[in-house]
C-alpha positions as CSV (number, residue, x, y, z in Angstrom):
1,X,114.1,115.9,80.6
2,X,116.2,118.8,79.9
3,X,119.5,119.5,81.8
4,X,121.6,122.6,81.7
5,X,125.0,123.0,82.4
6,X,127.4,126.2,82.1
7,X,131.2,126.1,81.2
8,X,133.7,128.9,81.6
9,X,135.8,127.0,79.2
10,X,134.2,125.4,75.9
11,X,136.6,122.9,75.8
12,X,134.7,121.2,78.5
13,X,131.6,120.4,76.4
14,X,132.6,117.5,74.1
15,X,134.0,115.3,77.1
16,X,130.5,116.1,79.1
17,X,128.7,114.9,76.3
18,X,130.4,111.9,76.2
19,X,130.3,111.0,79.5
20,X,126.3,112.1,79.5
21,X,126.0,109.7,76.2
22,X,127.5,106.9,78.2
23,X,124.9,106.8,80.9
24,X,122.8,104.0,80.6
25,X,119.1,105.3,79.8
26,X,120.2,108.2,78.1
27,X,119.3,107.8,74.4
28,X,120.8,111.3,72.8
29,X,122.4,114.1,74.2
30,X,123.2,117.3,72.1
31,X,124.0,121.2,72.6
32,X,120.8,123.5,71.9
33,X,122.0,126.9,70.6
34,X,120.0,130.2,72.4
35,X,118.3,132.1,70.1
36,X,117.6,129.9,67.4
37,X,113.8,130.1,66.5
38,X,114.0,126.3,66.1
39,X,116.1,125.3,68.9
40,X,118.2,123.3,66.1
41,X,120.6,120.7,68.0
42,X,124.3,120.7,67.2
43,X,126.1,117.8,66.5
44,X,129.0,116.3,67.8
45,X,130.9,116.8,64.5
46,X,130.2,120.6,64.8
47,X,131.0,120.9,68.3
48,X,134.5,119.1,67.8
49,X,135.0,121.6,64.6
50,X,134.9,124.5,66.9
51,X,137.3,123.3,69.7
52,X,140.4,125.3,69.2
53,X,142.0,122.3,69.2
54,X,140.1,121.3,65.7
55,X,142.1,124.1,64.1
């Protein structure tokens, strides 16, 4: 299943993965970045490196 959500602030994302994650049946839960050929996932390590707070 794929889900999509929209933000208006970024800072939003890392907690809504993490309460995604923490539903039981759900085995990985990750950001795909639009327009990449591969659909490559991001991880949580570079989602938290680009939070302005990271900086």
């Amino acid at each position: 299943m794929r889900f999509e959500f929209e933000f208006s602030d970024p800072g939003h994302l890392q907690s809504m993965l993490t309460v995604i994650k923490n539903i039981d049946g759900v085995y990985d839960v990750y950001r795909l970045i639009p327009g990449k050929a591969d659909s490559a996932a991001v991880t949580d390590d570079d989602i938290a490196s680009t939070h302005p707070s990271a900086n």
